[in-house]
C-alpha positions in Angstrom: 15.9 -25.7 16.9 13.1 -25.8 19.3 9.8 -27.6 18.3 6.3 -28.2 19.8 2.9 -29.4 18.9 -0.2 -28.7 20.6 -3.3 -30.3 19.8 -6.4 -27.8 20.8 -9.2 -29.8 21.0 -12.0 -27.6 20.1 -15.2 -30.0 21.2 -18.8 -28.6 21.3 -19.2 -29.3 25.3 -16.2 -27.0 25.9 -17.3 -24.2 23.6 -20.6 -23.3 24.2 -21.8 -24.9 20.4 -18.4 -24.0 18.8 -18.3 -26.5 16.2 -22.0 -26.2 14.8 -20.2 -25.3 11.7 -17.2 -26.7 9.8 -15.8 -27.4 12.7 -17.8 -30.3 13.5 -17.9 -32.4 17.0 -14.8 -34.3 17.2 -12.4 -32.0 14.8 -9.5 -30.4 16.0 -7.5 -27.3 15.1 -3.7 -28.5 15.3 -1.4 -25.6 16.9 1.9 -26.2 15.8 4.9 -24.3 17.8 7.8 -23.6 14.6 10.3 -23.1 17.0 13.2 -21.0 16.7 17.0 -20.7 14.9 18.3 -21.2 18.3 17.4 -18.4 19.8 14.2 -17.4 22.4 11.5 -16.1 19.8 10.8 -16.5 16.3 8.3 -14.5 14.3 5.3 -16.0 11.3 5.4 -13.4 8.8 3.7 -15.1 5.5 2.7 -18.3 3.8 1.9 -20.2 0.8 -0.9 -22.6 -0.6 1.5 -25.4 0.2 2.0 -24.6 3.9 5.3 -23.2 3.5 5.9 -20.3 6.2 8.4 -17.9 6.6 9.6 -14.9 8.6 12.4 -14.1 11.0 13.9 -16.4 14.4 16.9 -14.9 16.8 19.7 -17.1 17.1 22.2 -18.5 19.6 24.7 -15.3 19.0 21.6 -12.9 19.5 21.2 -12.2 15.4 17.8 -12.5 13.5 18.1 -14.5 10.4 15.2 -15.1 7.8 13.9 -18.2 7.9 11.0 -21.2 5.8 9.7 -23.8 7.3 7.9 -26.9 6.1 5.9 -29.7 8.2 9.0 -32.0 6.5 11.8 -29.3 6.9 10.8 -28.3 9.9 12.7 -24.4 10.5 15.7 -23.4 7.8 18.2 -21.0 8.3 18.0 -19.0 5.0 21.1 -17.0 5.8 22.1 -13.6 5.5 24.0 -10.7 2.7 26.5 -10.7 5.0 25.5 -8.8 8.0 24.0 -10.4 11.3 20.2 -9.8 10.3 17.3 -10.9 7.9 13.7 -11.0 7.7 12.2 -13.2 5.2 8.6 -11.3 3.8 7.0 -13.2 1.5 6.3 -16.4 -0.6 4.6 -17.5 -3.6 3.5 -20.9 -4.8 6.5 -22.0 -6.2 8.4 -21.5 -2.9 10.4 -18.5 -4.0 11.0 -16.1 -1.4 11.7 -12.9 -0.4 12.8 -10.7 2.3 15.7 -8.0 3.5 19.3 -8.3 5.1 21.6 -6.3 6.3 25.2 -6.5 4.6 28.7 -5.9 5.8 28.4 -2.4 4.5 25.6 -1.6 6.5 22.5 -0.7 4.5 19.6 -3.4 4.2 19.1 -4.8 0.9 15.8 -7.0 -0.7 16.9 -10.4 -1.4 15.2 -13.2 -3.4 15.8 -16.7 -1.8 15.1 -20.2 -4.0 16.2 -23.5 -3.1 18.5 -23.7 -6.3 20.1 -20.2 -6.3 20.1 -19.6 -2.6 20.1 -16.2 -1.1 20.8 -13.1 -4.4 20.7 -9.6 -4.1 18.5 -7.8 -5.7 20.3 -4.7 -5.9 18.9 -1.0 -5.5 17.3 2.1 -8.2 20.7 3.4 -7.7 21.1 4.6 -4.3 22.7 2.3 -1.6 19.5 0.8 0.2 16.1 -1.3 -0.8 13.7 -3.4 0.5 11.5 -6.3 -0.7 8.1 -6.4 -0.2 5.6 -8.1 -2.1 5.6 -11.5 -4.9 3.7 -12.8 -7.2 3.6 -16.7 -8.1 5.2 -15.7 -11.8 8.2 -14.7 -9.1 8.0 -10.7 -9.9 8.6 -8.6 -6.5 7.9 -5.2 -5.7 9.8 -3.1 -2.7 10.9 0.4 -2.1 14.2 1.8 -2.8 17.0 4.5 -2.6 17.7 6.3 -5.9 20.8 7.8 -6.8 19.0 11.5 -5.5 18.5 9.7 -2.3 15.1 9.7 -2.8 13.2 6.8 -1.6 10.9 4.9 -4.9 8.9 1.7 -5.9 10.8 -0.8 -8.2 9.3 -3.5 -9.4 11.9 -6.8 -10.3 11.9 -9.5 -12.3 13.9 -12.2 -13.2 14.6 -11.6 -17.1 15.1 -7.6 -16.4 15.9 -6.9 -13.0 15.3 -3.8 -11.2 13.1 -1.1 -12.6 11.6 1.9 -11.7 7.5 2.9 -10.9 7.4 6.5 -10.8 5.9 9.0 -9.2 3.0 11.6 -8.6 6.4 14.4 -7.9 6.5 13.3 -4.3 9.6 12.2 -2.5 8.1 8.6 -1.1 5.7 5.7 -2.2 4.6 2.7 -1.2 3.4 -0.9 -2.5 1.2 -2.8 -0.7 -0.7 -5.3 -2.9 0.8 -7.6 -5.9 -1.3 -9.3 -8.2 -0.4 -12.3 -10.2 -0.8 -10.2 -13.2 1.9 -7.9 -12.3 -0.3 -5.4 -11.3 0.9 -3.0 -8.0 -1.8 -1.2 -5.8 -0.1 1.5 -3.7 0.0 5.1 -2.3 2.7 7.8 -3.0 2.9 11.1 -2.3 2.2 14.4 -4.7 4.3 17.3 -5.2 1.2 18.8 -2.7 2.3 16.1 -0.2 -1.4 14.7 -0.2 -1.6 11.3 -0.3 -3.2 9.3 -3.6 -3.8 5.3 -3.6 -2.4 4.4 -7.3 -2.7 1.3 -9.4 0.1 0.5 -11.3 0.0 -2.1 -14.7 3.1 -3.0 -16.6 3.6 -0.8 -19.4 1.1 2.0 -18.3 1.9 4.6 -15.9 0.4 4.9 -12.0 -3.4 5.6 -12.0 -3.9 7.6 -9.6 -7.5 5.9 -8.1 -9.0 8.9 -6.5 -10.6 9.6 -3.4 -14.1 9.7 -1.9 -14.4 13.3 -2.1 -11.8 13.7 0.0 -8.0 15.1 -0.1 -6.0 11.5 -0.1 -6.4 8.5 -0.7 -4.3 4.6 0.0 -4.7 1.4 -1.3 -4.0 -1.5 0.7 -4.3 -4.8 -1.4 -5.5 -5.8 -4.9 -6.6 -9.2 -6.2 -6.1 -11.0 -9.0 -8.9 -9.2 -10.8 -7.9 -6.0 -10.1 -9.9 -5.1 -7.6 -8.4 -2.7 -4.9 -9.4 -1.7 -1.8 -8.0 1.0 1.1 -9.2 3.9 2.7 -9.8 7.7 1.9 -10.9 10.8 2.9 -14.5 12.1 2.7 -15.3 15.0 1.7 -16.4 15.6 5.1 -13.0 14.9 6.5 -13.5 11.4 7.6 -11.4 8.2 6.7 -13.9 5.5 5.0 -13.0 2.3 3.5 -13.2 1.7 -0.3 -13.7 -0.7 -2.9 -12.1 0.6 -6.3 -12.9 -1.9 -10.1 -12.1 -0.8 -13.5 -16.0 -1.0 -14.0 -16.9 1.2 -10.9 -14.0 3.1 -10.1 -14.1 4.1 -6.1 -17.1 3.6 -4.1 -17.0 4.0 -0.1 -18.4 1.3 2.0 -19.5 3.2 4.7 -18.5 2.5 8.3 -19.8 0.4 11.4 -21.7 3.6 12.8 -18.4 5.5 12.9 -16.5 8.4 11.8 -13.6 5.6 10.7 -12.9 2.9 8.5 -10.5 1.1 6.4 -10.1 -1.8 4.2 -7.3 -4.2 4.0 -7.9 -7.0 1.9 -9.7 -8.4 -1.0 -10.1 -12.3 -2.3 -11.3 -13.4 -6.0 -14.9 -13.3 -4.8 -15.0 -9.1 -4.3 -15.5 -10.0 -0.3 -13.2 -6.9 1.7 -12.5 -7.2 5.5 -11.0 -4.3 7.2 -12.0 -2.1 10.5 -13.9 0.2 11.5 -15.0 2.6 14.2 -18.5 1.6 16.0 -21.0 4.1 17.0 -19.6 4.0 20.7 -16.1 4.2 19.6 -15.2 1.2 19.7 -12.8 -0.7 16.7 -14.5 -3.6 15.1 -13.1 -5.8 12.6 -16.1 -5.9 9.5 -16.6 -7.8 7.0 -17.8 -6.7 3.3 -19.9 -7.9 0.1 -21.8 -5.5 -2.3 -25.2 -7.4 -1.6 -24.7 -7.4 2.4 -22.7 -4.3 2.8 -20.9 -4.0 6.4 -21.3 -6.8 9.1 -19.5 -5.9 12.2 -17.6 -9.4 13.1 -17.9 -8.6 16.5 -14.9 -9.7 19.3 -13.6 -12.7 21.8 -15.4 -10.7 24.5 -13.3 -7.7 25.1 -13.9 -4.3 22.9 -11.3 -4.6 19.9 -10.9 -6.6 17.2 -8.9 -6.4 13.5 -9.1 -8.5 10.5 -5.7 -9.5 8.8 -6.6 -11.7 6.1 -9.1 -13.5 4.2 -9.1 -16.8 2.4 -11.2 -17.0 -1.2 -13.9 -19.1 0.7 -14.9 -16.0 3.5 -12.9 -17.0 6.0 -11.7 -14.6 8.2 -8.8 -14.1 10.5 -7.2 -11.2 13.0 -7.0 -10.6 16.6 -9.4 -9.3 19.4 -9.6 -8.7 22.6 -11.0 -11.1 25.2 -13.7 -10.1 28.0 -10.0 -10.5 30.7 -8.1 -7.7 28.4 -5.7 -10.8 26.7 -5.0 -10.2 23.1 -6.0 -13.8 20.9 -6.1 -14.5 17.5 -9.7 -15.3 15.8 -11.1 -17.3 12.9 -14.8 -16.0 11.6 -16.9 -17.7 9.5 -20.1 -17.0 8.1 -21.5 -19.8 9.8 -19.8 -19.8 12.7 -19.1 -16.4 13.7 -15.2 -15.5 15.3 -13.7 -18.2 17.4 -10.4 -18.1 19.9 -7.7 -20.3 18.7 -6.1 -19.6 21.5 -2.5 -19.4 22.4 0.2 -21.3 23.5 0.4 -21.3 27.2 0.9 -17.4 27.3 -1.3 -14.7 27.5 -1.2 -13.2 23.9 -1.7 -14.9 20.2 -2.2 -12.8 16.7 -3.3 -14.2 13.2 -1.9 -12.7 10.2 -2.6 -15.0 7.3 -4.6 -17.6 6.0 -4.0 -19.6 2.7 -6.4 -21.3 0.5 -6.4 -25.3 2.1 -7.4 -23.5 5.6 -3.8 -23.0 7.2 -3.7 -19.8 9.4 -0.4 -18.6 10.3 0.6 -15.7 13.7 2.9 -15.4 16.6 1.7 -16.8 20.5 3.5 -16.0 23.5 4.6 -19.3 25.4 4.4 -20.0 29.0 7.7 -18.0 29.4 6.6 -15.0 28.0 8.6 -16.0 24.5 6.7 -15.2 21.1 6.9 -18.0 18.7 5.7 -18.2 15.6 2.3 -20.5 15.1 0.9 -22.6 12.2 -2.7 -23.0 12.9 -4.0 -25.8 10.5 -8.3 -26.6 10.3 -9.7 -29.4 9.4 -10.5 -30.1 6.1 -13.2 -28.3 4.2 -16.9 -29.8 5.0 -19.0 -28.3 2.3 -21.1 -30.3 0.2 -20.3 -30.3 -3.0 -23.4 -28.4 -4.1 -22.4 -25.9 -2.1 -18.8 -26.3 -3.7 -20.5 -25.6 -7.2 -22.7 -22.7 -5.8 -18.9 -21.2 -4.8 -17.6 -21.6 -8.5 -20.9 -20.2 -9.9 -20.2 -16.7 -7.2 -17.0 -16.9 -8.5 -17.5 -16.8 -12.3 -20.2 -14.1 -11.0 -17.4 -12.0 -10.1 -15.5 -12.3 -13.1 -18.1 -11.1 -15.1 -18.4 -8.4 -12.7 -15.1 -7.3 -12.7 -14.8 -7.5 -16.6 -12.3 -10.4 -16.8 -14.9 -12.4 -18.4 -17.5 -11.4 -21.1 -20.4 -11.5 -20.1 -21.3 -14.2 -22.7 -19.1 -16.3 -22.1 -18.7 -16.1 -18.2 -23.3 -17.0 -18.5 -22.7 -19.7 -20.4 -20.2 -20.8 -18.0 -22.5 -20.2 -15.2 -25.1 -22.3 -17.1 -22.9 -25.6 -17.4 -22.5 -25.3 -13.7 -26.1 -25.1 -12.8 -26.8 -28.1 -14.8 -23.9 -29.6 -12.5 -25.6 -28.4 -9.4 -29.0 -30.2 -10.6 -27.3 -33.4 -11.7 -25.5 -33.3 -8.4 -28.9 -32.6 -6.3 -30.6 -35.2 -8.2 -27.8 -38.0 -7.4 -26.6 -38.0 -10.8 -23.1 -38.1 -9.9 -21.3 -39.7 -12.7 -23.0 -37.3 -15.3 -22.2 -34.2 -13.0 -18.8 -35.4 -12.9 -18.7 -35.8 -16.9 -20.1 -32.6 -17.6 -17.3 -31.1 -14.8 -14.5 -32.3 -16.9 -16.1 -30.7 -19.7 -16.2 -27.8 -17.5 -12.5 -27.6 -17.2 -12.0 -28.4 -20.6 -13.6 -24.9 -21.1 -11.6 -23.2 -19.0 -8.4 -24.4 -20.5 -9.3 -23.5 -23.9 -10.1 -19.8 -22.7 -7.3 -19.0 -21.0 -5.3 -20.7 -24.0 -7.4 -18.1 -26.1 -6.5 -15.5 -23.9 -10.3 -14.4 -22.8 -9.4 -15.6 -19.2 -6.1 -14.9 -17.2 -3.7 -18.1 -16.1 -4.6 -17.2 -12.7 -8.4 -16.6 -12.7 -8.5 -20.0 -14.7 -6.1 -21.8 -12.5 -8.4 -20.9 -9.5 -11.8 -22.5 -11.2 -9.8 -25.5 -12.0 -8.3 -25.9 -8.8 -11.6 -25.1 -7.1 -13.6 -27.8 -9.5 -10.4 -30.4 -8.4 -11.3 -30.0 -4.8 -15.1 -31.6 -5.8 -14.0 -34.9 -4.0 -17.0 -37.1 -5.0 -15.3 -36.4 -9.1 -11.6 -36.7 -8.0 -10.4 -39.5 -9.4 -12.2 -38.6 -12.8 -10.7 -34.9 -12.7 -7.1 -36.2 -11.5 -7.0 -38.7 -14.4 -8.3 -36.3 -17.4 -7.4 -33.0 -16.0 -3.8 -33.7 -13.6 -2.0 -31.4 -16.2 -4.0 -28.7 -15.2 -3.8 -28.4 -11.6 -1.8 -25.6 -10.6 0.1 -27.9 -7.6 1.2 -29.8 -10.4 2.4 -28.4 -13.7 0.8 -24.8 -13.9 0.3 -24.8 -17.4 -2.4 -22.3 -17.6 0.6 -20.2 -16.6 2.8 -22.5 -19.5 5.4 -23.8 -17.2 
């Protein structure tokens, strides 16, 4: 195994003001090289909240094996089904993960990985291939596979039942491409017309088909935990916009940056969407998306393209542009800051792909040698304020109400407690802020207990309320039990 660290010292004379936001004078952005299996190149494909990546390294006898890595670990060989390759996809929380191998047989099958069980098959729908694509942290996956027709269909597994089967609109092929911790599947699949339609799928309903925006087809791209989806469709002038799709408001389009394109591809708990978009010249922007700022072009590293990948549940932004020499380099972009290089390392190319909740970004970077490795970006540590930690929650609960997971009732009265927080806070009144928090959480637990909030939705407001470092050691000491890193028993493990 190969391993390197590179410190990028990000300082404010070097970058032209570059750290006027949460990246203040003095911070750094670690770069961390994760090596290889043995082999020349290794590849970041996804993450978790704890900083556990995984994806796909070559090895010494010129395979590709799935692999996880951990700042203790360091890179693990996760194995194989018995052929010479593997590609691991995915992983929740709880460190579960999947991915897809190829077997002595021949055909690639999804796998499940855990550190107990090891590497398991997952089987098929009955024909002689499948692949993994998608999990949740309850450790449900969804993927495509071959039936016993041959033809090629979502199944969504789990650990008690095992491989099922979605369904269809009649066409031969579909697609997931979100997951939500509910067990809801966003997606697109094919008609007996062979028109496109972005679907919704909940667990003991059939697909709901989403609609389009006046258009012929439709695809969904990602959901969130609220059941918010978002994609792209066609107009009913022939275009491809963007869309943000609720229970509430079924599909609205978000318009484009001045083009005749765009599309979205992701969604966090607050209803913000980042996706791309055609400009007026022609150009392809990255944009970011909020229903009371609409479309805000991100911009790019100089050159005239940019895409956004991911986006954590604070704003935060991150993809790959173009610089003003033609190089290819991953961005952050903040709200604050705007997009930032984060470089690469020693090579001419660098792509971000994901970024979790504690501010770890995770892509591939060419190295001196022209070898792509994958990268673990990690920033500093969050510098709001804590007032501006409690406005967060408050545009949080906002969004549950607005999504119907909350009444409105109750998610108002919520929102009231957390004002009074906010004033306590902005009037110095710390210990009584941090009393009334706890109460706060108190709340919380006993309405996901009552089943008027999701585990997940409620895990989220606890674990943001935790993160309050001025009441820490108050929250740690009345609430540890609650914390999702810990016990997660607002999902009753």
């Amino acid at each position: 195994m190969k391993k390197g660290t590179f410190e990028l010292a990000l300082l404010l004379f070097l970058a032209l003001s570059l750290m006027e936001g949460p990246l203040a004078r003095g911070q750094t952005i670690s770069m961390t090289d994760l090596g290889t299996l043995g082999g020349s190149d290794s590849h970041a494909l996804a993450l978790n909240d704890e900083g556990r990546v995984v994806g796909a390294s070559s090895t010494p006898t010129g395979g590709r094996h799935a692999f996880s890595w951990t700042s203790g670990e360091g890179m693990k060989d996760l194995g194989t089904l018995g052929g010479d390759y593997s590609e691991s996809v995915a992983v929740n929380n709880r460190g579960e993960i999947i991915g897809n191998s190829s077997t002595n047989e021949g055909p690639w099958r999804a796998f499940r990985w855990t550190a107990e069980g090891g590497i398991l098959d997952l089987g098929t729908l009955g024909g002689s291939s499948s692949s993994a694509l998608l999990i949740n942290d309850p450790g449900q996956v969804a993927g495509t596979s071959s039936n016993a027709s041959g033809a090629d269909r979502i199944f969504f597994w789990t650990p008690e039942r095992g491989m099922t089967e979605l369904g269809s609109f009649g066409g031969d092929y579909a697609e997931p491409t979100g997951l939500n911790n509910s067990g809801q599947i966003a997606g697109w699949a094919y008609d007996a017309s062979w028109n496109v339609r972005a679907f919704l799928w909940t667990p003991g309903v059939s697909l709901l088909d989403l609609g389009t925006l006046g258009g012929t087809y439709s695809y969904a791209l990602a959901v969130n935990d609220l059941g918010q989806v978002v994609g792209g469709s066609a107009t009913a002038a022939g275009f491809n916009h963007a869309f943000f799709w609720s229970p509430a408001g079924g599909i609205v389009g978000l318009g484009t940056l001045g083009g005749k394109f765009s599309e979205a591809v992701a969604v966090n708990l607050r209803g913000q969407v980042i996706g791309r978009s055609y400009t007026e010249s022609g150009a392809s922007h990255a944009f970011f998306w909020t229903a009371a700022g609409g479309m805000v072009d991100l911009g790019t590293l100089g050159g005239s393209y940019s895409e956004a990948r991911s986006i954590d549940d604070q704003g935060q932004v991150v993809g790959v542009s173009t610089t003003a020499s033609g190089e290819r380099h991953a961005f952050l972009w903040t709200e604050s800051d705007g997009m930032k290089d984060l470089g690469t390392v020693g090579g001419n190319y660098s792509a971000a792909s994901a970024i979790n909740n504690r501010g770890q970004i995770i892509g591939d970077s060419r190295n001196e040698g022209g070898q792509t490795r994958g990268i673990l970006w990690s920033l500093p540590p969050s510098s709001l304020s804590p007032e501006e930690q409690i406005k967060e929650m408050i545009e949080t609960v906002e969004s549950l109400i607005g999504s119907g997971e909350l009444k409105k009732g109750i998610g108002n009265g919520l929102i009231v407690e957390l004002r009074v927080v906010l004033k306590k806070l902005q009037k110095e009144k710390t210990k009584t802020a941090c009393w009334l928090l706890h109460s706060f959480g108190h709340q919380i637990r006993g309405l996901v207990k009552a089943r008027k909030l999701s585990p997940e939705n409620g895990e989220n407001l606890l674990h943001m309320a935790a993160e309050i470092e001025i009441c820490a050691d108050e929250w740690k000491g009345k609430h540890r039990k609650s914390l999702p890193s810990q016990s997660g028993l607002c999902n009753g493990r």
